[in-house]
MITIFI-793955 format. One record per residue (C-alpha): x, y, z; residue number from 1; residue in one letter. Coordinates in steps of 0.5 Angstrom, whole numbers. Example, Ala and Ser with C-alpha at 12.3 -4.5 7.8 and 13.67 -1.06 7.14 Angstrom:
% residues 2
<<25, -9, 16>, 1, 'A'>
<<27, -2, 14>, 2, 'S'>
END
This chain:
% residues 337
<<60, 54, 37>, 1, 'X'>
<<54, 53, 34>, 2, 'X'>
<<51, 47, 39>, 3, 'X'>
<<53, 52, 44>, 4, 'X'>
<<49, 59, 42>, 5, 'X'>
<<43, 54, 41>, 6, 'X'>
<<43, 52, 48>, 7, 'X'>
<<44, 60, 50>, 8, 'X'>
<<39, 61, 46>, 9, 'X'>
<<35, 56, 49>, 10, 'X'>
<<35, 58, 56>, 11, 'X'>
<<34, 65, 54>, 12, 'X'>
<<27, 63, 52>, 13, 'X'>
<<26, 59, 57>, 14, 'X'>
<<29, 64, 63>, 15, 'X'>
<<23, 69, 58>, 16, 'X'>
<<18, 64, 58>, 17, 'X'>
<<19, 64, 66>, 18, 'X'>
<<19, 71, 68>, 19, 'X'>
<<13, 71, 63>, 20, 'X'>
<<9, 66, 67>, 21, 'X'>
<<11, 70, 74>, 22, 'X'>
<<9, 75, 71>, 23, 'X'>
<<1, 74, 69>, 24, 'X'>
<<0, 71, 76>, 25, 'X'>
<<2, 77, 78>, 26, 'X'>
<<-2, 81, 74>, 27, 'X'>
<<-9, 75, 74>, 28, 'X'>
<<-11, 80, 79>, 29, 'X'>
<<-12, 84, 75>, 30, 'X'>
<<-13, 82, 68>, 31, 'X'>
<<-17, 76, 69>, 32, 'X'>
<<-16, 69, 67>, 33, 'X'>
<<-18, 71, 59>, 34, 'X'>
<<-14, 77, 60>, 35, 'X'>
<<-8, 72, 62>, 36, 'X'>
<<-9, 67, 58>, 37, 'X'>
<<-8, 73, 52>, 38, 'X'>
<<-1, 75, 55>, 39, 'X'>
<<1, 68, 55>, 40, 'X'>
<<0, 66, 48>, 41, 'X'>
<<2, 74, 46>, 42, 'X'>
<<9, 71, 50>, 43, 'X'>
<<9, 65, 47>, 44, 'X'>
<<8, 68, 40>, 45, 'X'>
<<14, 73, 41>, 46, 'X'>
<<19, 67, 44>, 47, 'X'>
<<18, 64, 38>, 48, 'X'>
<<19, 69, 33>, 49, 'X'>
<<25, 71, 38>, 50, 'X'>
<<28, 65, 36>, 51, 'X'>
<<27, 64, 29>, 52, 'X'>
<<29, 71, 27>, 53, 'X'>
<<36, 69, 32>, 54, 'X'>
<<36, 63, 28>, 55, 'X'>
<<35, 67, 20>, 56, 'X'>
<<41, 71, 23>, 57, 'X'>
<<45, 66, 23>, 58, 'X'>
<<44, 64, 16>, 59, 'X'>
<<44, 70, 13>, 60, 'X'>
<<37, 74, 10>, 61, 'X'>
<<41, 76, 4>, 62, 'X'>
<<43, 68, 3>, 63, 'X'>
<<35, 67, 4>, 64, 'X'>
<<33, 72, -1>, 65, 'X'>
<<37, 69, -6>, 66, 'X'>
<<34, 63, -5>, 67, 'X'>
<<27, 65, -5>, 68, 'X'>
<<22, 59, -10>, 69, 'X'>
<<21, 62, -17>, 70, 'X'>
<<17, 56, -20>, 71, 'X'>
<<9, 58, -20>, 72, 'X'>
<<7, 51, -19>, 73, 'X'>
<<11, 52, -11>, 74, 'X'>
<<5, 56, -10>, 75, 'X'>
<<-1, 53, -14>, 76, 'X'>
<<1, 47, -10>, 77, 'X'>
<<0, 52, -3>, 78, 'X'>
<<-7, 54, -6>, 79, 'X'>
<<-9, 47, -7>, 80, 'X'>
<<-6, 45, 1>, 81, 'X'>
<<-11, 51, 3>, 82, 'X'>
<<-17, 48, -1>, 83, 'X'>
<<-16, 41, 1>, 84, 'X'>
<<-19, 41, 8>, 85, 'X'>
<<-24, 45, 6>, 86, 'X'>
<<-26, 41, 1>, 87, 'X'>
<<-24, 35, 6>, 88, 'X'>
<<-29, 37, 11>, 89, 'X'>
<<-34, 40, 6>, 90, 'X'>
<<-35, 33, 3>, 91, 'X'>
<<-35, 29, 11>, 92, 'X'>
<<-41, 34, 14>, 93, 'X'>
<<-46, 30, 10>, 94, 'X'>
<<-44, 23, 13>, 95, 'X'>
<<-43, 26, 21>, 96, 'X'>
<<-50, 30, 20>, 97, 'X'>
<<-58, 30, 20>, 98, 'X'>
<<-59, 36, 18>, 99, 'X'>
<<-64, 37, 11>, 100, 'X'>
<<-58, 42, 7>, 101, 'X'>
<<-51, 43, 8>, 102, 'X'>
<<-47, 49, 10>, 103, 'X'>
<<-45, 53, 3>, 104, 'X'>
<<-38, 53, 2>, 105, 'X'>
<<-37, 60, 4>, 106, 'X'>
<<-38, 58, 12>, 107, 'X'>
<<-33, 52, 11>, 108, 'X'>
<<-27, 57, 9>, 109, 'X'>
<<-29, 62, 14>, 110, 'X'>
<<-29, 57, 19>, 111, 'X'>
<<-22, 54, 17>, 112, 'X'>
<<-19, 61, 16>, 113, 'X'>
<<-21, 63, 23>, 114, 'X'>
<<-17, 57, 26>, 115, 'X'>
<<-11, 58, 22>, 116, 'X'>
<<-11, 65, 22>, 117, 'X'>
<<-14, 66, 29>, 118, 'X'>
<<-12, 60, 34>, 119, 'X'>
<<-13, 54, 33>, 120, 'X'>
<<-22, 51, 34>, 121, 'X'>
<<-22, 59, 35>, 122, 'X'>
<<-27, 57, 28>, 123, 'X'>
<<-31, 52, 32>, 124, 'X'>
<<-35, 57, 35>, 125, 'X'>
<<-37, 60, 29>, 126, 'X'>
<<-38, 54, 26>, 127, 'X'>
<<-43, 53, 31>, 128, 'X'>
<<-47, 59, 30>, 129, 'X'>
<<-49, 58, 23>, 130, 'X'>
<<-50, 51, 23>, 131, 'X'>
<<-56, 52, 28>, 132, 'X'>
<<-59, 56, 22>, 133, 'X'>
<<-60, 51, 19>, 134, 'X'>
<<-67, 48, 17>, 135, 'X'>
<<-68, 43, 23>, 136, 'X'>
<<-62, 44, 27>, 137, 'X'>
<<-62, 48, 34>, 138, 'X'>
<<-56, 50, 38>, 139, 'X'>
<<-55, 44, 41>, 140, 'X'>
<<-56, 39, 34>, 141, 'X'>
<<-51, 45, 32>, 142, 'X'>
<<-46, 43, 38>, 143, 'X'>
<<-46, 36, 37>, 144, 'X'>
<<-44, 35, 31>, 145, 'X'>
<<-38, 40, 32>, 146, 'X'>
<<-36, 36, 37>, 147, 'X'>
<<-36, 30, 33>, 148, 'X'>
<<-33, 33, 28>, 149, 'X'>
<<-27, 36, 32>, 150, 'X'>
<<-26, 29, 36>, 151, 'X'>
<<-26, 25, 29>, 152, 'X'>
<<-21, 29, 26>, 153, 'X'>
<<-17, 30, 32>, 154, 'X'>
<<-17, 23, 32>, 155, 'X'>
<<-15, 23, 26>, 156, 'X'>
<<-9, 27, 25>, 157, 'X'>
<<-6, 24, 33>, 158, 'X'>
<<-6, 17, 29>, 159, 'X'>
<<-3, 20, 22>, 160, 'X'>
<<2, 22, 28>, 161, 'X'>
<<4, 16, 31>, 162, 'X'>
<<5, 13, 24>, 163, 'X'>
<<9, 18, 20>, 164, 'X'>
<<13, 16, 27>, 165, 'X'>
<<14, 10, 26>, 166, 'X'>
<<15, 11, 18>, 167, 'X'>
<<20, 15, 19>, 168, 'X'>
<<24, 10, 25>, 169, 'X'>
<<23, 5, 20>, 170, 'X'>
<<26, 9, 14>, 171, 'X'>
<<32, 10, 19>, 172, 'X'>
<<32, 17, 23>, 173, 'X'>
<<33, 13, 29>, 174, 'X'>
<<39, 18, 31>, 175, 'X'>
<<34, 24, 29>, 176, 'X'>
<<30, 22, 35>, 177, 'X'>
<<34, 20, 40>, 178, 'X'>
<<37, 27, 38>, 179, 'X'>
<<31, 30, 39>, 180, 'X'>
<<29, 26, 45>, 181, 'X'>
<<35, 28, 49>, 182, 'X'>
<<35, 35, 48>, 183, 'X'>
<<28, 36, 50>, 184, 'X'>
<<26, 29, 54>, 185, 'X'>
<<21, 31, 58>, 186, 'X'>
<<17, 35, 52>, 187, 'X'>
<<17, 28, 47>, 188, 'X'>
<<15, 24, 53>, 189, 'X'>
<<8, 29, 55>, 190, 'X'>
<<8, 29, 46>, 191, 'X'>
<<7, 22, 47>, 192, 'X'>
<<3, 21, 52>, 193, 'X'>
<<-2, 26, 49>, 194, 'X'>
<<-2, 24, 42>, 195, 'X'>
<<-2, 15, 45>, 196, 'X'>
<<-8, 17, 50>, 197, 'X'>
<<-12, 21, 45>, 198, 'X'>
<<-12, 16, 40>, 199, 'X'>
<<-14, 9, 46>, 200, 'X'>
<<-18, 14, 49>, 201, 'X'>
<<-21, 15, 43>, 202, 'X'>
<<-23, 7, 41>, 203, 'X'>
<<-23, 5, 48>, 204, 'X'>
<<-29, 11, 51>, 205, 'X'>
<<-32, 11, 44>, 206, 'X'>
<<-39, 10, 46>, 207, 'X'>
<<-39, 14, 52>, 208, 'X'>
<<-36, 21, 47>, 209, 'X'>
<<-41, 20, 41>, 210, 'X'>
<<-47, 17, 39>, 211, 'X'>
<<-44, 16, 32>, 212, 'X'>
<<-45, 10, 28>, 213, 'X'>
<<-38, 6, 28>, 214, 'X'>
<<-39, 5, 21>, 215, 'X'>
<<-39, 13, 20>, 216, 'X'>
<<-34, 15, 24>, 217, 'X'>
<<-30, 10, 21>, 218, 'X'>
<<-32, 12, 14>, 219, 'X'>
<<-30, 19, 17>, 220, 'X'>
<<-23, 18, 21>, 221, 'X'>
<<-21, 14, 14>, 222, 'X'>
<<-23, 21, 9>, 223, 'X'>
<<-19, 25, 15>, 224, 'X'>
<<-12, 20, 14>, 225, 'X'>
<<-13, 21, 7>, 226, 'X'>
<<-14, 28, 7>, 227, 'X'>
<<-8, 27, 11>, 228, 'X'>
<<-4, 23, 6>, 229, 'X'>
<<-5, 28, 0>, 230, 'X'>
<<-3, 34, 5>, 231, 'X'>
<<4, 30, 6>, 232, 'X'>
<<5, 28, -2>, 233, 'X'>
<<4, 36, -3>, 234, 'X'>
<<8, 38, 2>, 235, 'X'>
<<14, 33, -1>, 236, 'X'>
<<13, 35, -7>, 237, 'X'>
<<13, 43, -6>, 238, 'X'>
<<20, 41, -2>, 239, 'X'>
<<23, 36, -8>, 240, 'X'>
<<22, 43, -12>, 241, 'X'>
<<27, 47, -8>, 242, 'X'>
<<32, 42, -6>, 243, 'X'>
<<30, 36, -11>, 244, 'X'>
<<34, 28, -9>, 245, 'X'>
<<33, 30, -2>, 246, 'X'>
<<32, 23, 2>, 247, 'X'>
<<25, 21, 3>, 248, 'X'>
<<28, 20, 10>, 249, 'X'>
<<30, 28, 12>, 250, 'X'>
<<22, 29, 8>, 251, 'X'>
<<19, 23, 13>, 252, 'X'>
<<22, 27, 19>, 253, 'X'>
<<20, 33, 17>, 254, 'X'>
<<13, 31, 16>, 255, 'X'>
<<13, 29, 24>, 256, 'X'>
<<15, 35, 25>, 257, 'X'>
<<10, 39, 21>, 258, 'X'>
<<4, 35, 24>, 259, 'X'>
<<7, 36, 31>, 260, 'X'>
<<7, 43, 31>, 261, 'X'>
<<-1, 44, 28>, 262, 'X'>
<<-2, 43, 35>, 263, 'X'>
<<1, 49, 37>, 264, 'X'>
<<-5, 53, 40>, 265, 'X'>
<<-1, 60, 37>, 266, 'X'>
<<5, 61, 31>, 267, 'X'>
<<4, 54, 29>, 268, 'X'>
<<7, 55, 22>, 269, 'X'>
<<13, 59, 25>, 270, 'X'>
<<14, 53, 30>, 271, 'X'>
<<16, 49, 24>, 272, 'X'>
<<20, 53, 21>, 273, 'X'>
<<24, 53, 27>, 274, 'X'>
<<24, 47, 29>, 275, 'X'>
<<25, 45, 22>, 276, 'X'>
<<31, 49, 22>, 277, 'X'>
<<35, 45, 27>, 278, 'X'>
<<34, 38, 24>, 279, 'X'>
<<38, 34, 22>, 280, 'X'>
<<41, 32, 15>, 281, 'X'>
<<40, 39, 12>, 282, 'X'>
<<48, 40, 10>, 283, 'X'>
<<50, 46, 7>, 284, 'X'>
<<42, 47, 5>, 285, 'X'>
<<39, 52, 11>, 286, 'X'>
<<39, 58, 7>, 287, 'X'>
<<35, 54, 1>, 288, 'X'>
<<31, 51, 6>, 289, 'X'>
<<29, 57, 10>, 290, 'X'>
<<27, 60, 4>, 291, 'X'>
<<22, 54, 2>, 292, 'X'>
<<20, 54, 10>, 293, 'X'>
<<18, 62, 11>, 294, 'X'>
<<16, 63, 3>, 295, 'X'>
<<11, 57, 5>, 296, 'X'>
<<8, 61, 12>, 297, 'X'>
<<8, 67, 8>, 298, 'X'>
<<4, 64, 3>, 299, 'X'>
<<-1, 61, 6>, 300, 'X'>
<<-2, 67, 12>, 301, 'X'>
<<-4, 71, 5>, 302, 'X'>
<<-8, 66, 3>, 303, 'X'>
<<-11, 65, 9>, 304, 'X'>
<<-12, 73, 10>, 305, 'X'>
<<-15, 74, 3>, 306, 'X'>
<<-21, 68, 5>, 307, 'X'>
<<-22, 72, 11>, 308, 'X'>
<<-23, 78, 8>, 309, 'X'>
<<-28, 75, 2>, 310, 'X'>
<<-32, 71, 6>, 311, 'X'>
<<-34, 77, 12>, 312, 'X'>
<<-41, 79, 12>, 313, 'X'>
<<-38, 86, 9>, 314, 'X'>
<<-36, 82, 2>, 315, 'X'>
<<-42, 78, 1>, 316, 'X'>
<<-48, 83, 4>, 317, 'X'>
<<-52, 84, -1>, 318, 'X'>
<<-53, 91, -3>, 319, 'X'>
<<-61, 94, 1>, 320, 'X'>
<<-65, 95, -6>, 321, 'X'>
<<-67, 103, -5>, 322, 'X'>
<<-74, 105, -4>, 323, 'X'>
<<-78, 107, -11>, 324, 'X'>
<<-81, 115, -9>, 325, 'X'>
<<-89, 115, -10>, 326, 'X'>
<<-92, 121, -11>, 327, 'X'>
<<-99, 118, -9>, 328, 'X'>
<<-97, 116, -2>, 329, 'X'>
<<-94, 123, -1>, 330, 'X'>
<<-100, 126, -2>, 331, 'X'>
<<-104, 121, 2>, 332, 'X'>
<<-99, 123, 8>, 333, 'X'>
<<-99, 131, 7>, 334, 'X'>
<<-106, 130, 7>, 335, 'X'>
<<-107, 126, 13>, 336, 'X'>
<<-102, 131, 16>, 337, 'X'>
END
């Protein structure tokens, strides 16, 4: 029964996605490409949320509730995932730049939030914009190290990518896979032959991308997977927190799913938890694990929301200092007048 509300429910967005499509070619006349665009990802968005409210219902919002994380270190570890490719990219810049000075920290947060809170490389622009500020750096010096940046990491994370998948293949979610796979076969194909092309792209037209030392952009793709790897152990950790003696193995395919969905241009935190809520190996579990997956979204969207907020120009404008009056100047005036 399950199995065939699941199938109705995906036709259902998919006969959604669809109608939406015909839609803004309809529309692109008058909307425009960045007008379309807009209405695509605001569908894309409500298709998913559609979907996740749909599956929290059949789990029960009273079971969720109840099963809500109350250890305090399930949301110091959220803060820490959040400052960690910050610091990450904060420690790289260095490595991938010739500029005299560094960014302060400050455009660093701002430039993650707007990437996670906004859409995905939306941040990038920004980024551009205050770099070209910098003692010995035009816009297009700016430019330049923005795209190798974007390019390392990119790198970096497709290849984090093919191996949690092979990890997981080996600890033996074979079946997990083929399930997938045979749910949305042409979905897993276009995923692989993104992620694989990306990353012998990357190696084989090194030169022609960048100008970047291999030395360097070695250094950086490591620092990249590390950053990756202590995002995976704290993302562990936080779950062995609610359901603890859960097999490495459900946590391995959980992992690639997560990694999977920051790819999403919109919603990413919310294509995980309902990816995440259809997998296999979960039992009698749902409730607790859609109570760790929406409290860990929830988190990280306030966190997110209050470094915006801390980091805009109203919040860290210094206050114009008000002029002194002097009466001598106002009597030259009164006289020249």
């Amino acid at each position: 029964m399950a199995y065939s509300n699941r199938i109705q429910m995906e036709g259902f967005l998919k006969a959604s996605a669809s109608h939406c499509v015909q839609f803004a070619r309809a529309c692109s006349p008058f909307l425009g490409r960045k007008g379309v665009s807009s209405f695509l990802r605001a569908g894309l968005l409500f298709g998913i949320i559609a979907y996740l409210i749909f599956k929290l219902s059949s789990i029960g919002w009273v079971n969720i509730a109840q099963s809500l994380p109350s250890s305090p270190f399930f949301y110091i570890l959220s803060v820490i995932f959040v400052f960690l490719p910050i610091l990450t990219e904060r420690i790289i810049f260095p490595l991938v730049s010739q500029a005299k000075s560094t960014p302060s920290i400050k455009i660093f947060i701002r430039k993650h939030v707007i990437n996670k809170a906004v859409m995905n490389y939306a941040g990038e622009g920004y980024f551009v914009q205050q770099l070209s500020s910098l003692p010995g750096l035009d816009l297009r010096g700016a430019a330049i190290i923005v795209k190798n940046l974007a390019l390392l990491r990119t790198f970096s994370a497709n290849l984090w990518v093919v191996v949690l998948v092979l990890a997981a293949l080996i600890f033996g979610n074979f079946d997990a896979f083929y399930k997938i796979a045979s749910v949305s076969p042409l979905l897993v194909i276009a995923l692989t032959a993104i992620t694989l092309g990306f990353c012998l792209g990357s190696v084989v037209f090194f030169r022609k991308l960048t100008r970047l030392k291999f030395g360097t952009a070695g250094k950086i793709s490591a620092l990249y997977l590390l950053r990756s790897i202590l995002a995976a152990g704290i993302l562990i950790a936080q779950w062995n927190m609610v359901l603890p003696g859960t097999s490495l193995a459900v946590w391995g395919l959980f992992l690639v799913v997560f990694f999977i969905a920051k790819k999403s241009p919109v919603g990413g935190d919310l294509v995980f938890v309902s990816v995440a809520l259809t997998l296999p190996g979960l039992g009698d579990n749902s409730a607790a694990i859609a109570a760790m997956l929406l409290t860990t979204a929830a988190t990280l969207q306030v966190i997110y929301s209050l470094g915006f907020v801390m980091t805009s120009d109203f919040m860290t404008r210094k206050p114009v200092p008000s002029a002194k009056f002097d009466p001598s100047k106002r009597l030259r005036l009164n006289v020249a007048t």
